[in-house]
C-alpha positions in Angstrom: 36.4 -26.2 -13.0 36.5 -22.5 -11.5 36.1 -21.5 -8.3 32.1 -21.1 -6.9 31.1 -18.4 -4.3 28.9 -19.2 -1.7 27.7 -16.2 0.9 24.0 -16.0 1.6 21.7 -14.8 4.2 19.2 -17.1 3.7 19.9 -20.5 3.6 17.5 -22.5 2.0 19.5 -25.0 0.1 22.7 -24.1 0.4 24.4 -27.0 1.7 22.7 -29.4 -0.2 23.6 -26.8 -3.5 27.2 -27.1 -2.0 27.5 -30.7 -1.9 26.3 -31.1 -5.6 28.7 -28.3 -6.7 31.3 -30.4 -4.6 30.6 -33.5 -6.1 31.2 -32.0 -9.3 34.7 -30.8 -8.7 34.2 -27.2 -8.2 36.2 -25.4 -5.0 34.1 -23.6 -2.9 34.7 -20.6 -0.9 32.4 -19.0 0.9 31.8 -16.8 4.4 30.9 -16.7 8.7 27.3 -18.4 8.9 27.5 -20.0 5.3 30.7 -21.3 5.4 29.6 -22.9 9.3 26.4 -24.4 7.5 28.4 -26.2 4.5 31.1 -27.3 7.1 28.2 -28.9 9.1 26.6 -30.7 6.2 30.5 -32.0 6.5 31.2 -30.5 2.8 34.9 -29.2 2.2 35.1 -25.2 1.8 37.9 -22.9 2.0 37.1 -19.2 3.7 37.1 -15.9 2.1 39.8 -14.9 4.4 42.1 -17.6 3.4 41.4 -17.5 -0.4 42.5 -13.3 -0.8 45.2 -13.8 2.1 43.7 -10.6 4.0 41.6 -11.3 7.1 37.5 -9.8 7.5 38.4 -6.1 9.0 35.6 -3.9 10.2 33.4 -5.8 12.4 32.7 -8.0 9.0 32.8 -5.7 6.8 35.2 -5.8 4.6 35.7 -9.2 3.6 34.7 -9.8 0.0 35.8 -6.3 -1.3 39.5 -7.7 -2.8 40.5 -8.1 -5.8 41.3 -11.7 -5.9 37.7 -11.9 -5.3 36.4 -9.3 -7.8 39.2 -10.2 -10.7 37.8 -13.7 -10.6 34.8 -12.4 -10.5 35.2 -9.6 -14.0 37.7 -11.7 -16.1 36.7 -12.2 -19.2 38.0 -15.7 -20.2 37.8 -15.3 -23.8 39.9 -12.4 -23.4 43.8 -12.9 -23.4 44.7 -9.7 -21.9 42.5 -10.6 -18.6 43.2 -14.7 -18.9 47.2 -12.8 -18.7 46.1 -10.4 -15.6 44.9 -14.0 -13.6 48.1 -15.4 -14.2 50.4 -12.6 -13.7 48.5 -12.3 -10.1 48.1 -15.7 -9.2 44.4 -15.2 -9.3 41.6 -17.8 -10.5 38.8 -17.4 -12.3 35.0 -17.7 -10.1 32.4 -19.5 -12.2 29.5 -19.5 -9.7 28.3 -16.3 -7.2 25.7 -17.5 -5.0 24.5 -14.7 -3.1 21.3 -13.3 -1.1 21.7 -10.4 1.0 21.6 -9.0 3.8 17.8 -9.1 5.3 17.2 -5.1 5.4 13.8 -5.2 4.6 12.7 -7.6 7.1 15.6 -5.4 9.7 13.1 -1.8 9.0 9.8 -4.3 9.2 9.9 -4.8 12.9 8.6 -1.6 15.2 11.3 -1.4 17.4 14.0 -1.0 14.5 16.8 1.7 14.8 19.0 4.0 12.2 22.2 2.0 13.4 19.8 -1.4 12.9 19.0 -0.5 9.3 22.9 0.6 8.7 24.1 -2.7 9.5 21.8 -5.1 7.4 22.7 -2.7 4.2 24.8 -5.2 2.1 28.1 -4.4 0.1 29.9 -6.9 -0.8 26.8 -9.0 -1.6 25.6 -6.7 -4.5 29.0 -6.3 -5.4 29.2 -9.9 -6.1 26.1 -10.9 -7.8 26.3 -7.3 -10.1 29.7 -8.4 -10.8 28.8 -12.0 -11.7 25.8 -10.6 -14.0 27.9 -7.9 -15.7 30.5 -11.1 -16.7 27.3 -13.7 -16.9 29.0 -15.1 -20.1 31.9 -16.9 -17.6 29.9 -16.8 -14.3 26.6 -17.8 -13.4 24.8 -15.8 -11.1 22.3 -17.1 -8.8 20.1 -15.0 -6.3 17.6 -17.0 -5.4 17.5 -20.4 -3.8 15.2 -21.4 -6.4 17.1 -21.4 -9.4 19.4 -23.7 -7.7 18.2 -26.8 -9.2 18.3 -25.1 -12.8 21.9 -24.1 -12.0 22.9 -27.7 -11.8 20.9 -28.8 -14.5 22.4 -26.4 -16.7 26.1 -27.2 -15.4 25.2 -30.8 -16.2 23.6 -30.4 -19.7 26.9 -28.5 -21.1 27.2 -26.2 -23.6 27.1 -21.9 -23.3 23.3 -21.8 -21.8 23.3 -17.9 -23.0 19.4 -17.7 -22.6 19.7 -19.3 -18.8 22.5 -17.0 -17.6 21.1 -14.0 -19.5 17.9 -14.4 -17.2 20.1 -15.0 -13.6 21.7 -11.9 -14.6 18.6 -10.1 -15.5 17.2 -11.5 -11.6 20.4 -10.5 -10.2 19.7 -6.7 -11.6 16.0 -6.7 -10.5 16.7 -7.6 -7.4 20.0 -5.7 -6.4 17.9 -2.8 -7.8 14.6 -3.4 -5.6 17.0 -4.0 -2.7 18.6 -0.4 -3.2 15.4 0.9 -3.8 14.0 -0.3 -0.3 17.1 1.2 1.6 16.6 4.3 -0.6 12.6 4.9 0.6 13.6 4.1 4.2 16.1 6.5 4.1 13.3 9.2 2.4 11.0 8.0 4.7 13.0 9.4 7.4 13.1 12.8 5.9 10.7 15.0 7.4 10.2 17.3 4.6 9.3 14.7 2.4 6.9 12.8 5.3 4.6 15.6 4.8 4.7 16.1 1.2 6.1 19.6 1.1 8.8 18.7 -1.4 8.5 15.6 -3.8 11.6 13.9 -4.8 13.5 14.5 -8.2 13.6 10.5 -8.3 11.4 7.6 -6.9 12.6 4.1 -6.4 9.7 2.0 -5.8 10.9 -1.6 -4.3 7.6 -3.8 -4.5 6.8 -7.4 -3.0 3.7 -9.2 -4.7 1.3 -10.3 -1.4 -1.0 -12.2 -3.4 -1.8 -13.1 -7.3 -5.1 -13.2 -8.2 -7.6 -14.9 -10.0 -7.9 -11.8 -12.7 -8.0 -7.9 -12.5 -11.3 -5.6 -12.3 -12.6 -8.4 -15.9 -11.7 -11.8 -15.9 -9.3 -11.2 -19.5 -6.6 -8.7 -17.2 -4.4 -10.7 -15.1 -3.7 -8.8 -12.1 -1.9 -9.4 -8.5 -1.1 -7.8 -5.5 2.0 -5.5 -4.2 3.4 -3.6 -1.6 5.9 -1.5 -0.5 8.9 -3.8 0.0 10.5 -1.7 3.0 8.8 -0.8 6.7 5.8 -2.7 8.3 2.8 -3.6 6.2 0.5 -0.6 6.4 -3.0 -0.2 5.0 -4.4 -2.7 3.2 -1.5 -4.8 3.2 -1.7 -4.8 7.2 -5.2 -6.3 7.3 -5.2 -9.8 8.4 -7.9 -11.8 6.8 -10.4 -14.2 9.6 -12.6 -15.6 7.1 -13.8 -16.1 4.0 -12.2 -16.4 0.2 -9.2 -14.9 -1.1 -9.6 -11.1 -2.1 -10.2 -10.2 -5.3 -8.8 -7.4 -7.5 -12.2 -5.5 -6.7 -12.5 -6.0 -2.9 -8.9 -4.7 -2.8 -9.9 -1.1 -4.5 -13.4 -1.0 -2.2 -11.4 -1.7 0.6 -9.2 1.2 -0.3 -11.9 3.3 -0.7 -13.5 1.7 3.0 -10.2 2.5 4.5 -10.1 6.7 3.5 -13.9 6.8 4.1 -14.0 5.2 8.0 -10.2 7.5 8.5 -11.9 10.8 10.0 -14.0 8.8 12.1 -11.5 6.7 14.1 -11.2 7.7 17.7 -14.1 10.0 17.6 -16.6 10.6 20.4 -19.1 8.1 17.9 -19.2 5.0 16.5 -19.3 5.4 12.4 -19.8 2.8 9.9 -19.4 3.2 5.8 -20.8 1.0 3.2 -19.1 1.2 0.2 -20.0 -0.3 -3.6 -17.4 0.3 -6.1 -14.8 2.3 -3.9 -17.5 5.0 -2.8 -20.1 5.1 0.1 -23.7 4.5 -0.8 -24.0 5.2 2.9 -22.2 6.5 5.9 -23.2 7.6 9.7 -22.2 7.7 13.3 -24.4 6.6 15.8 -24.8 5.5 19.5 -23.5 2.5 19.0 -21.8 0.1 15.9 -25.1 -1.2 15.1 -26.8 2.4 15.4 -24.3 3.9 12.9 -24.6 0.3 10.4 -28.5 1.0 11.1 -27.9 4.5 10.1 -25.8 4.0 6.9 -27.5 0.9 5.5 -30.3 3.3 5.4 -29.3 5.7 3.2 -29.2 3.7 0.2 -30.3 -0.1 1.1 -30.2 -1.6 -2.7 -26.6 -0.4 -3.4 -25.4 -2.0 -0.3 -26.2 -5.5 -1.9 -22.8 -6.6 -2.2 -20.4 -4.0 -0.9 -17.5 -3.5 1.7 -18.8 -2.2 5.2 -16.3 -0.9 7.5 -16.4 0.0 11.1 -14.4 2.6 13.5 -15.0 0.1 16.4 -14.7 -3.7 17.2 -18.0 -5.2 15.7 -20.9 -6.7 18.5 -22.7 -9.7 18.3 -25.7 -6.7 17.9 -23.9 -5.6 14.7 -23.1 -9.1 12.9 -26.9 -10.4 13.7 -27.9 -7.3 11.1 -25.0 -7.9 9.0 -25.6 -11.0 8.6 -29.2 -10.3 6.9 -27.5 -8.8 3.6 -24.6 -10.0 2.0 -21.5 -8.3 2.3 -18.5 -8.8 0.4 -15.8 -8.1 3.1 -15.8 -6.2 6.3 -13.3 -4.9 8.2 -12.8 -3.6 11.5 -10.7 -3.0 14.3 -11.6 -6.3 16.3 -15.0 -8.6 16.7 -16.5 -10.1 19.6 -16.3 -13.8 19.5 -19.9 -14.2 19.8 -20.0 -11.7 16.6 -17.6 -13.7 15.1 -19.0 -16.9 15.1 -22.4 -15.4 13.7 -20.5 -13.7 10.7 -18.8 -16.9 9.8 -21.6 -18.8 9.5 -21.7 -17.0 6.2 -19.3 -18.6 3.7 -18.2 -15.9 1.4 -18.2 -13.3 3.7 -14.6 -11.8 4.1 -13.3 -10.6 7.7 -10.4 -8.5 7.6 -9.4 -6.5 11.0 -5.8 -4.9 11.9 -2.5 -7.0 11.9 0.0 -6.7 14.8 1.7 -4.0 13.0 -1.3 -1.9 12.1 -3.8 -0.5 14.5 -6.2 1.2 12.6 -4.7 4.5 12.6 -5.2 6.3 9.8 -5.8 6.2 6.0 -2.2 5.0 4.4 -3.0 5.1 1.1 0.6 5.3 -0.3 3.4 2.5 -1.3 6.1 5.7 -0.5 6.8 7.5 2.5 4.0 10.2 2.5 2.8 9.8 -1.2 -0.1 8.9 -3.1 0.7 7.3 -6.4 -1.8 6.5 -8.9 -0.4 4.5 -12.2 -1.4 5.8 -15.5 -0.8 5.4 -19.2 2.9 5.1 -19.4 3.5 6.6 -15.6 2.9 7.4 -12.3 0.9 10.8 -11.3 2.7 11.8 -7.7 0.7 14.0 -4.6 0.9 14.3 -1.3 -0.9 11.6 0.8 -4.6 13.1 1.9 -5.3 14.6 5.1 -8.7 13.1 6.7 -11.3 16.3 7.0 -12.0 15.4 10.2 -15.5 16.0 12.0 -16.3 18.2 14.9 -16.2 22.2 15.4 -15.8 23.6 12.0 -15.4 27.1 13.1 -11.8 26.4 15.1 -10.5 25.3 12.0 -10.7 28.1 9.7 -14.9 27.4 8.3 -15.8 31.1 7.3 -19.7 31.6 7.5 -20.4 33.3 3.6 -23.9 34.0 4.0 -26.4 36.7 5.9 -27.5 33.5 8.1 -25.0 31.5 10.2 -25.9 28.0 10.7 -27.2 26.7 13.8 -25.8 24.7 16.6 -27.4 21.2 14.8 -26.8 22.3 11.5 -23.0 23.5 12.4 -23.3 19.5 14.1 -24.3 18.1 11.1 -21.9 19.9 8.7 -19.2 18.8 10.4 -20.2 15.2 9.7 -21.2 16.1 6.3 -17.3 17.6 5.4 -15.9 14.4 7.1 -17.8 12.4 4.8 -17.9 13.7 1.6 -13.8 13.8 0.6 -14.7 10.0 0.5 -17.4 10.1 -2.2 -15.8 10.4 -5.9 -16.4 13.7 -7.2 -18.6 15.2 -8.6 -19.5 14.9 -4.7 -23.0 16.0 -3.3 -23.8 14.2 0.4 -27.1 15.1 1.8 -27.0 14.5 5.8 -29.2 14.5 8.8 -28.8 13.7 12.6 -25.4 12.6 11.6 -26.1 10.7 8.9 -25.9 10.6 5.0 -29.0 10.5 3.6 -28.1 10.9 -0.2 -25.4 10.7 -2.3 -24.2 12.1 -5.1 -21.0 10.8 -6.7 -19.3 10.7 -9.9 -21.3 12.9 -11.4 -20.2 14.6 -14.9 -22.0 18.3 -13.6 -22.3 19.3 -10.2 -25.8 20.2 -10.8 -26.4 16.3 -12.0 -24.8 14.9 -8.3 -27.3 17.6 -6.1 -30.2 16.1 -8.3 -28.9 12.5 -7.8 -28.5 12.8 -4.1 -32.0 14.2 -3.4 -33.6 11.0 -6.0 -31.6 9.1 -3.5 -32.7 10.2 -0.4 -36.5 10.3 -1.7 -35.6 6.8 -2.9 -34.6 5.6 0.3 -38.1 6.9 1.7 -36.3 10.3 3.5 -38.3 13.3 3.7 -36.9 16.1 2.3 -36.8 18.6 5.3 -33.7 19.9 7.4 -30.4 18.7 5.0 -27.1 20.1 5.3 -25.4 19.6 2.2 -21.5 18.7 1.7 -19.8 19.6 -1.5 -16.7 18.8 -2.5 -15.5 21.6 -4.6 -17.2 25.0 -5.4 -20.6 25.2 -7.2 -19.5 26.9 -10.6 -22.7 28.1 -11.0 -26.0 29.4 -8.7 -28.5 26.0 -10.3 -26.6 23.8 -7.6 -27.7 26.0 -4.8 -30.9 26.4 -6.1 -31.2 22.2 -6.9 -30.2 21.9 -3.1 -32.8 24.4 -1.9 -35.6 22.2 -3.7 -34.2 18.8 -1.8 -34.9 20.5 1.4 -31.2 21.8 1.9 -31.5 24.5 4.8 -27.4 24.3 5.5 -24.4 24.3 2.7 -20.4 23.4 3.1 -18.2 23.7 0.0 -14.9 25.1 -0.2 -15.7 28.7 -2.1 -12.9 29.9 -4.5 -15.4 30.3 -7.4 -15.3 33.5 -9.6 -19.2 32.8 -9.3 -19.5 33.0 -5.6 -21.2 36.2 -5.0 -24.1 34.0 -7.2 -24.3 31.1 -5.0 -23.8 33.3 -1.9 -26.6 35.3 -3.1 -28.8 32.3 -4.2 -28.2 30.4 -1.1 -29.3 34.4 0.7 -32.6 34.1 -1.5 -34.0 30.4 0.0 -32.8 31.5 3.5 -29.7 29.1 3.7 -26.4 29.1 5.3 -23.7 28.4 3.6 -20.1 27.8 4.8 -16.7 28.1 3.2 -13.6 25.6 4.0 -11.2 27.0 1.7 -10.0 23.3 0.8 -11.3 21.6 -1.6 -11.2 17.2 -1.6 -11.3 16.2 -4.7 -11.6 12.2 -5.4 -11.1 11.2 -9.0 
């Protein structure tokens, strides 16, 4: 029997793994806190220190970093030439690493973390061990998770090489040495300024991932499918909504509340309340309004039969007013930061409703659509497509931010009102993008269209739909009309007012159209695309 390595930073197990290791005749060694646990459960162990003959240096650490450690650790026992080196040196052979690392991930979780904090919990000598152990797996078995210790011993005690077993600890070993370095790796980025804002993206991305949850199946029930997030910093976004009530969330609810999260983002700590209903990750309906239940009044409006079934989000804590007309439709999950009790207890007469508000860590801020440190990545077909995370278009005066009037009329005071709530709104629909809006309030919307054209048509059907009359729109576009027939299609829903972000060859035309039917139209020069 060789020697077996026991360090770890979690301890599940480990002294009842040591005794059975024990009992089996193998020598243990191990380190500080572990070695104090196995000596507790009143198991025999020998420490580091004592095994290489050189005493822990540095505050802790350098212990493990010797070669009495690491030649047990790489000889090849089939090999004479190494079995020679052991002797020679006086060295013996380690047959077990049982290692778990330092806890750096759950160090940078916690607010009030420092730099020097996140320094400390990097391990060394830990992934020095276990890669060492799965580079030699064919004379050492290593184990990084407390689960596999039961298998461990099983195998031990069935005999024979195992190859498939310890192939597979070495393979978990890599994995997770590899997510570990990736973690410490985007905290580190995460720190960089340049990179926070996106200016420069990074030759190389480590993504480190946790599953949150698995699920019952993907967007159809034959795709398995579960949850992730990033495996470093506090949970943000979606991952830092704690669910109140109702049944797990599904694939689907996780991608509308996505989309609920970036459409509610320019309306947090604004002068009104604002509400968006969402059915499959883009509003059918979005307002502000004097009040929570104003704004829900408001959106619900705007499209009443798509909001069977869809994610409603709030920029304020729901009131009882609010969950007494929520509670008259069914609603798939709502989230917002905070409910009144009273509220509460309404919404969750309602079984399958799902309540979601803010964790501890996660006030509401703003949209965090990114699993790296200012990044938005979307997987593809054999990749990942990389941008800068989006900036909320945020409402209010248009004109101190750069909005260039294009046409002979300005807009007026309630149209240049109005816009403003329009831009805010629209970079949520997915584009094509045509929102129709009124007294602060979507009226119609467009989305997904194949033609721009096709989404002005489709928001003014809505609106008439919805029982509107077609007088006194502003229209919000997400990208520039390629052509004059948009202008003209928004002229014949009632459109008096027009925000897009010009850059068209064809401007003069649309400028000119929109001149013709008496309209003002207004040029952001950014364009907000949502694929």
């Amino acid at each position: 029997m060789a020697y077996a390595i026991l360090s770890v930073s979690d301890k599940t197990g480990i002294a009842e793994l040591a005794r059975e290791l024990h009992e089996r005749g193998w020598t243990l060694l191990s380190t500080g806190g572990t070695a104090r646990t196995i000596r507790d459960a009143s198991v025999p162990v020998t420490g580091i220190s004592e095994h290489t003959g050189f005493p822990e240096i540095l505050g802790g650490r350098v212990k493990t970093l010797h070669p009495a450690v690491h030649a047990g650790l790489l000889a090849r026992l089939s090999v004479e030439g190494d079995v020679r080196d052991l002797e020679r040196h006086g060295l013996e052979p380690v047959g077990i690493v049982a290692v778990n690392l330092y806890p750096f991930r759950e160090t940078v979780a916690r607010p009030d973390a420092t730099l020097a904090d996140a320094l400390e919990q990097i391990d060394i000598g830990g992934p020095t061990m276990l890669r060492a152990a799965a580079k030699n797996h064919p004379f050492v078995w290593p184990v990084c998770d407390p689960e596999d210790y039961g298998r461990l011993l099983a195998a031990i005690d069935a005999g024979g090489d195992q190859d498939e077993f310890r192939r597979s600890l070495a393979a978990k070993v890599f994995t997770h040495t590899a997510a570990y370095d990736s973690a410490v790796a985007g905290y580190l980025r995460g720190s960089r300024e340049e990179v926070e804002s996106a200016t420069v993206l990074p030759e190389e991305i480590m993504l480190s991932l946790t599953r949150v949850q698995s699920l019952r199946y993907g967007e159809n029930p034959d795709q398995p499918a579960a949850f992730y997030r990033a495996s470093s910093g506090p949970p943000v976004g979606i991952p830092g909504l704690r669910q109140l009530h109702g049944k797990e969330l599904s694939y689907n609810n996780i991608l509308d509340l996505d989309g609920a999260m970036l459409a509610i983002a320019p309306f947090l700590g604004g002068d009104h309340p604002a509400c968006a209903i969402l059915k499959h990750t883009t509003p059918c309906g979005i307002a502000v309004g004097r009040s929570p239940a104003d704004a829900y009044r408001k959106a619900l409006a705007c499209d009443p039969v798509s909001a069977f079934g869809s994610t409603v989000v709030f920029s304020e804590p729901v009131t009882e007013a609010v969950a007494e007309e929520i509670s008259k439709l069914f609603v798939e999950c709502l989230v917002a930061p905070g409910y009144a009790q009273p509220a509460l207890r309404i919404l969750q007469q309602k079984q399958n409703i799902r309540i979601l508000e803010p964790g501890d860590e996660n006030r509401f801020g703003s949209y965090s659509g990114h699993v790296a440190a200012g990044l938005d990545v979307r997987g593809v077909s054999g990749g990942l497509l990389v941008q800068g995370s989006p900036t909320p278009a945020l409402p209010g005066d248009l004109r101190a931010r750069g909005a260039t009037v294009a046409t002979a009329r300005a807009p007026s005071d309630a149209e240049w009102e109005d816009l403003g709530f329009a831009w805010a709104a629209v970079q949520s629909v997915k584009s094509n993008a045509i929102l129709l809006a009124r007294d602060g309030a979507s009226v119609g919307i467009g989305a997904g269209q194949m033609s721009r054209v096709d989404a002005a048509h489709l928001a003014a059907h809505k609106a008439l739909a919805a029982g509107f009359d077609l007088e006194r729109l502003v229209l919000a576009s997400d990208a520039f009309f390629p052509f004059r027939d948009g202008v003209d299609a928004a002229a014949e829903a009632g459109v008096t007012a027009i925000i897009q972000p010009g850059g068209s060859k064809r401007d003069p035309e649309a400028i000119a159209a929109a001149d013709e039917h008496g309209m003002a139209m207004v040029f952001t020069g950014r364009r907000t695309f949502r694929h």
